[in-house]
C-alpha positions as CSV (number, residue, x, y, z in Angstrom):
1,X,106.7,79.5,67.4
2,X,105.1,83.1,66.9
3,X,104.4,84.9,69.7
4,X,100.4,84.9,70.6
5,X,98.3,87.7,70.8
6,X,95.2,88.3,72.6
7,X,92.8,91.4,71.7
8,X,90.0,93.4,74.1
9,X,88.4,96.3,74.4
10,X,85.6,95.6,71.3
11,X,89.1,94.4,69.5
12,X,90.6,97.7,69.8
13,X,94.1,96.6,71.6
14,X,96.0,93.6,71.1
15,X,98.7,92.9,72.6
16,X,101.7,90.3,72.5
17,X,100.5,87.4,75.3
18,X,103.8,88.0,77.0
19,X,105.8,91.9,77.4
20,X,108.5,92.9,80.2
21,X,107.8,94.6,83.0
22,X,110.3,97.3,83.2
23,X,109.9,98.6,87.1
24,X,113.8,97.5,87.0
25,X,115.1,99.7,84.3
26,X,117.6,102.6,85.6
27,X,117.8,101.1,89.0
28,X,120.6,102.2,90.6
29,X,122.7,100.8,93.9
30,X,120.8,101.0,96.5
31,X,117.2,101.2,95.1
32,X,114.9,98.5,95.3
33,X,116.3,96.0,92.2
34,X,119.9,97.2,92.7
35,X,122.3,98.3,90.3
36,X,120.7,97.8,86.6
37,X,122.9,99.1,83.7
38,X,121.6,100.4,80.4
39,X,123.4,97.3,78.7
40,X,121.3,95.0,80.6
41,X,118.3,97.0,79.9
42,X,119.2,96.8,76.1
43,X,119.6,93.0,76.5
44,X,116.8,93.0,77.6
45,X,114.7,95.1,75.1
46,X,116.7,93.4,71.9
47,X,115.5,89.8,72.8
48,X,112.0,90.6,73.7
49,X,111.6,92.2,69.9
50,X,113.4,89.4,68.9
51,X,110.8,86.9,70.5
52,X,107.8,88.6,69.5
53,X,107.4,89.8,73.1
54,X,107.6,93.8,72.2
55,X,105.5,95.1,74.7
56,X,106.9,97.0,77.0
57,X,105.3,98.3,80.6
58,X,106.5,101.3,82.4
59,X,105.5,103.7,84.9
60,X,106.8,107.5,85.6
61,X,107.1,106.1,89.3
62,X,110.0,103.7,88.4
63,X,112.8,105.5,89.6
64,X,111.3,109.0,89.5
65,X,111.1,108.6,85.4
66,X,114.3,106.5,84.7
67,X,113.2,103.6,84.0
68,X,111.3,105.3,81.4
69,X,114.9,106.9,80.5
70,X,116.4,103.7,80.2
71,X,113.6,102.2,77.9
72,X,113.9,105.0,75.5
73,X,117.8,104.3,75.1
74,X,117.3,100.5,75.4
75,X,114.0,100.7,72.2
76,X,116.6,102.8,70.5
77,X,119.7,100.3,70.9
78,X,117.7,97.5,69.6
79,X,116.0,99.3,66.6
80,X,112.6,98.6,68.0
81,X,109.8,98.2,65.5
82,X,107.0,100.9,64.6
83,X,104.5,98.9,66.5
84,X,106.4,98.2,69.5
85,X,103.7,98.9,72.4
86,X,104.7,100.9,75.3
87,X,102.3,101.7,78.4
88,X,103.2,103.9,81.0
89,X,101.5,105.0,84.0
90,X,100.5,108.5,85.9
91,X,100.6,108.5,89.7
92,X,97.5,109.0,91.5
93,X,98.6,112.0,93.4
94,X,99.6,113.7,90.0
95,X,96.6,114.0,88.7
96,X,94.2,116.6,87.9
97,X,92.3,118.4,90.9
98,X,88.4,119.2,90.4
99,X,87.3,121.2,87.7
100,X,91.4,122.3,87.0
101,X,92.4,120.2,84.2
102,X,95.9,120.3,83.0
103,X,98.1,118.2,85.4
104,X,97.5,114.6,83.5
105,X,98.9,116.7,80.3
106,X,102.3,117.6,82.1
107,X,102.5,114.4,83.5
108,X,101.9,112.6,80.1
109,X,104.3,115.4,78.2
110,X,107.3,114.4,80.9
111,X,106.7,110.7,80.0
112,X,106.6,111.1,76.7
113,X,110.0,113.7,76.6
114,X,111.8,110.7,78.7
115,X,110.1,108.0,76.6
116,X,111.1,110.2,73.5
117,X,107.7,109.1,71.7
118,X,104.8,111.4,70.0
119,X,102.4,109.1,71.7
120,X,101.8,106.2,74.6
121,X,99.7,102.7,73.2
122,X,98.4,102.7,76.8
123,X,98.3,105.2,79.4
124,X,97.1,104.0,82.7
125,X,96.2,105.4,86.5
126,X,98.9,103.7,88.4
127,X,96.5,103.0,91.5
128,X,92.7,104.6,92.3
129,X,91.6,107.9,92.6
130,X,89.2,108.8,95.8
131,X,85.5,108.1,94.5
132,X,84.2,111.6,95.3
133,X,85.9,114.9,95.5
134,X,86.2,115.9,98.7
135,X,86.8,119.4,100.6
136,X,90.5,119.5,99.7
137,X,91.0,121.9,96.7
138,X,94.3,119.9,95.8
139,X,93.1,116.5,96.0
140,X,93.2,114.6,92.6
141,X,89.5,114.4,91.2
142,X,88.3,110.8,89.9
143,X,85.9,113.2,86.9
144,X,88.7,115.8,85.9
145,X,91.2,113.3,86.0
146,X,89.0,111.0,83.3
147,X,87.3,113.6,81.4
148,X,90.9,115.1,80.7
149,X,92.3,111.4,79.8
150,X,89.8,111.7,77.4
151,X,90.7,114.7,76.0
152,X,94.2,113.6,75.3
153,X,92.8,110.5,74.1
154,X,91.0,112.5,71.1
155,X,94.0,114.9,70.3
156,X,96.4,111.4,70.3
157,X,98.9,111.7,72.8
158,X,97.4,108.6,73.9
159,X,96.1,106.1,72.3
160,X,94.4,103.7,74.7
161,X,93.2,104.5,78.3
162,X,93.3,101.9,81.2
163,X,93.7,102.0,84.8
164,X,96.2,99.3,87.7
165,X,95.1,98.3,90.7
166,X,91.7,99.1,90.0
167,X,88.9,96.7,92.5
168,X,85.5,96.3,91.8
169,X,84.6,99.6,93.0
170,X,87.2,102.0,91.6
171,X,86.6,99.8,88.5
172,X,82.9,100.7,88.2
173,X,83.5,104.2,89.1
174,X,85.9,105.0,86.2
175,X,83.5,103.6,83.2
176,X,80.8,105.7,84.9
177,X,82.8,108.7,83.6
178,X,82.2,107.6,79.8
179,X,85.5,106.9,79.1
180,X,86.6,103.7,77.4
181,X,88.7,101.4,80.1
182,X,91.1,99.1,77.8
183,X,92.6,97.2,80.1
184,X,93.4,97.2,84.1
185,X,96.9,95.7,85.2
186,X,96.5,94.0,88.7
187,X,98.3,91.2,90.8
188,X,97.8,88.0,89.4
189,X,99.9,84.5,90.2
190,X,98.9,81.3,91.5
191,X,98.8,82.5,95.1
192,X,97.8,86.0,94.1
193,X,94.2,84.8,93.2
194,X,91.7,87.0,94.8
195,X,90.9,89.0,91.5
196,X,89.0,85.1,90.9
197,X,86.1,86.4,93.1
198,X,85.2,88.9,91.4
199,X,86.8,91.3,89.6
200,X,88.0,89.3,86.5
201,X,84.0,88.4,86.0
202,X,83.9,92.5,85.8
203,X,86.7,93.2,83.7
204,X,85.4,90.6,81.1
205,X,82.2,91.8,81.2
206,X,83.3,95.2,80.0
207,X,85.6,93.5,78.1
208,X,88.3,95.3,79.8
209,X,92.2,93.0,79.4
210,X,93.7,92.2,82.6
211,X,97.5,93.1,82.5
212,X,99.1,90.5,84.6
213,X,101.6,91.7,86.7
214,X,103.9,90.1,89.0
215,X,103.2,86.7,87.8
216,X,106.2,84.7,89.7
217,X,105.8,86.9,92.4
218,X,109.6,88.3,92.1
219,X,111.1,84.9,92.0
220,X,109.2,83.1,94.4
221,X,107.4,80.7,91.7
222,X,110.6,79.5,90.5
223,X,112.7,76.8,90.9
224,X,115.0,78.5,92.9
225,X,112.1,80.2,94.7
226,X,110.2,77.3,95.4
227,X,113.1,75.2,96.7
228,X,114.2,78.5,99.4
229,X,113.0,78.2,103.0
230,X,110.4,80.9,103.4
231,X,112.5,81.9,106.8
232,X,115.9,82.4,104.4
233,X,114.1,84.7,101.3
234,X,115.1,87.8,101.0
235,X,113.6,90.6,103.9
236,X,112.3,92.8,100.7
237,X,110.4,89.8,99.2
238,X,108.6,88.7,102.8
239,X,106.7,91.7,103.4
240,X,103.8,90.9,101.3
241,X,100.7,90.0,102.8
242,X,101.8,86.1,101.9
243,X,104.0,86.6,105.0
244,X,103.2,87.0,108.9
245,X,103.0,90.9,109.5
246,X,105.8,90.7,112.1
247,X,108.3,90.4,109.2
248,X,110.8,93.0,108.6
249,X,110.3,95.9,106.6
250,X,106.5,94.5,106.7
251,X,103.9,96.8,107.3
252,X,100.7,94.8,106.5
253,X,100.0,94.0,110.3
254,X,98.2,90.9,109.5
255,X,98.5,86.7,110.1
256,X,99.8,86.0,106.1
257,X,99.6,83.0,105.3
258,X,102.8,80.9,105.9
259,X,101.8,77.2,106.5
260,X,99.3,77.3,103.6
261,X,102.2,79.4,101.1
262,X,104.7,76.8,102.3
263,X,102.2,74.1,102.0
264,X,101.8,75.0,97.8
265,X,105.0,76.3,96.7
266,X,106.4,72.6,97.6
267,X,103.5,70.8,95.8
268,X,103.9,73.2,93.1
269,X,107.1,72.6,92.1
270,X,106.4,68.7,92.8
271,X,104.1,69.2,90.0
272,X,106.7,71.0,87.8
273,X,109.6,68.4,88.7
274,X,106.9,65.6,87.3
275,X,105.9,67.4,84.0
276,X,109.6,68.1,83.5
277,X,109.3,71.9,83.3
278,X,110.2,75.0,85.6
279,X,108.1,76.3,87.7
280,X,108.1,79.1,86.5
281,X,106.9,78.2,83.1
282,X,103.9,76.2,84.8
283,X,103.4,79.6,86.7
284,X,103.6,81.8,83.7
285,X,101.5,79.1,81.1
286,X,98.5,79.0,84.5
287,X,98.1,83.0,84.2
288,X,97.5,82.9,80.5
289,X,94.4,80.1,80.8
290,X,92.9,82.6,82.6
291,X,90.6,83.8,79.8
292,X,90.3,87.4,81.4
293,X,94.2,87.9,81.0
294,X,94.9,89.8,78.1
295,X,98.7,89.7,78.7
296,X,101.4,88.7,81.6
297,X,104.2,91.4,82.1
298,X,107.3,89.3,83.8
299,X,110.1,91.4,84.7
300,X,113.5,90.2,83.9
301,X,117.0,90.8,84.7
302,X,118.6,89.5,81.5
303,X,117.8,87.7,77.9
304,X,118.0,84.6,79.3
305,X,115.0,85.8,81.8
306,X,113.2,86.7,78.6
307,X,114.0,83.4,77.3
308,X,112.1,81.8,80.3
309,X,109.6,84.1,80.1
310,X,108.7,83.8,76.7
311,X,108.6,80.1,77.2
312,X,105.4,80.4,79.5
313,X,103.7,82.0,76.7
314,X,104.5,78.8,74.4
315,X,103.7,75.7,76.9
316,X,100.6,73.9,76.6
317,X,99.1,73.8,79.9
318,X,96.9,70.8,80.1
319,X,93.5,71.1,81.9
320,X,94.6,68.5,84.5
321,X,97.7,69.4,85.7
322,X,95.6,72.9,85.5
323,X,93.4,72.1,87.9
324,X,95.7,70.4,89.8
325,X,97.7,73.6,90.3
326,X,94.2,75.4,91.1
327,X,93.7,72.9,93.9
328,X,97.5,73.0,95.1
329,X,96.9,76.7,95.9
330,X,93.2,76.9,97.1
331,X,93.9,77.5,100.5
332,X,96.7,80.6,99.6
333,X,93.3,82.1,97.8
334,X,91.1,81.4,100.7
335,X,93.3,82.2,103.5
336,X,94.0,86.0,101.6
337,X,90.2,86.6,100.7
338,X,89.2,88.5,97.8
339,X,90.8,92.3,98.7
340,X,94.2,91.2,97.8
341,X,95.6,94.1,95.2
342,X,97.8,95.8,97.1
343,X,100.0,93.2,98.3
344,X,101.8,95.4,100.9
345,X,98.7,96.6,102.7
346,X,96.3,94.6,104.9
347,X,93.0,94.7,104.2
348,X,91.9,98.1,106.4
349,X,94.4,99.2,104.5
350,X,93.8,98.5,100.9
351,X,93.7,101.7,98.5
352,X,91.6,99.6,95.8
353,X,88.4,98.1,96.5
């Protein structure tokens, strides 16, 4: 079956349905993924071209600009197509200061060298900028920051603009500068919902694509994930605001929400076991009936992951067994409230709202 597409922004961007998340690409031991080699990483890369899945998402925050290292060399390996699509992303505290344009463009040219393109499909600002400058002559300025994206937009070092982790807010803050918002990539899984209470109305309204990322959570809505005691997952994969606060390596401070996670990850994947899929292709196939989501961006750790992945994008989710999965993880959405987009913070603490 050929890969889907889905278009936004007036048409302008369309993008394969499923891409690879790449925030594991030149991970080495001891970093958050572990030790990745550049063989896996070209496994990777040479089966998503192959599946039609050729979109590929990076930041220069993975790995202080490896990961975009390693995608270069792994696009290269598998003689990646012209129209392979590559995002990256700029870190917040990189950009531009008020009125003193020029930091975006050495950010962007860095990317680029390590990318070893002329130009980025999508360029987006990895988390919000503060809405108004403030007294601090170094702070990173919401209107130089934009106005210069824009200016690199016209000169075609990049081609489309968009912005992650954007709320409602941030959101309507950044299309008040006049430029043209393609897409925002945000936290989105079947208990990640709280972009459901408002923000995905925005985004289509402005007919911006919502990037889907984590959309198994890093393993949890899987089979294997599904079937693990919440009390024996990994310490690195509990401190999420899913999760009591008093978790290690948490620093969220809040209740979570154990009994109700528990509660839907085991009628989840009694939902999966009776349609005779994975979970995670139920997972992956509820993000994409989401009209608002332009595209989900699963990482993977092999081309068997891409396999799975890719399989998501193919399965034809019925509307029952849709709304059953809605229902099974209601009270995950109600217990985490709408100001879930940074997973890791509680809500005092959000940076995007």
């Amino acid at each position: 079956m050929t890969m889907p597409t889905r278009s936004c922004c007036a048409g302008k961007i369309t993008v394969p349905v499923v891409g690879v998340g790449t925030w594991q690409f030149g991970s080495t031991e001891g970093e958050y993924w572990g030790e990745r080699d550049q063989e896996q990483s070209n496994a990777i890369a040479a089966k998503a071209i192959e599946k039609g899945a050729a979109f590929f998402d990076c930041a220069e925050a993975y790995q202080s600009g490896r990961a975009e290292s390693a995608l270069a060399v792994a696009l290269a390996a598998s003689n990646a197509p012209a129209d392979t699509i590559v995002a990256t992303k700029i870190v917040p505290n990189k950009c531009s200061p008020k009125g003193q344009p020029g930091a975006v463009r050495a950010e962007l040219t860095a990317s680029l060298a390590r990318l070893k393109r002329a130009s980025v499909y999508l360029y987006q600002v990895h988390w919000p900028l503060p809405l108004e400058d403030g007294d601090d002559a170094a702070a990173p300025s919401l209107a130089t920051t934009f106005a210069e994206l824009a200016t690199l937009q016209k000169e075609g070092l990049i081609v489309h603009v968009g912005v992650s982790n954007f709320g409602p807010t941030q959101l309507r803050a950044a299309l008040a500068t006049g430029v043209t918002i393609a897409t925002n990539q945000l936290l989105y899984n079947l208990v990640s919902r709280s972009i459901e209470f408002e923000l995905a109305a925005l985004c289509r309204e402005h007919d911006i694509g919502i990037i889907c990322y984590s959309p198994l959570l890093q393993g949890l809505l899987t089979d294997k994930g599904v079937a693990t005691p919440l009390d024996a997952l990994d310490p690195l994969r509990t401190r999420t605001v899913h999760f009591a606060g008093t978790r290690e390596k948490s620093r969220h401070g809040g209740p979570g929400a154990e009994a109700e996670l528990a509660a839907a990850l085991t009628q989840v994947g009694a939902i999966a076991k009776r349609e005779g899929v994975s979970v995670a292709t139920l997972a992956l196939a509820w993000c994409l009936a989401n009209p608002a989501v332009v595209a989900i961006i699963p990482g993977a750790s092999s081309a068997a992951h891409v396999e799975a992945n890719v399989a998501g994008a193919t399965y034809a989710l019925s509307a029952a067994v849709k709304a059953e999965l809605d229902a099974a993880t209601e009270p995950v959405k109600a217990a985490l409230g709408p100001k879930l987009l940074d997973p890791y913070q509680g809500e005092a603490t959000q940076r995007s709202w």
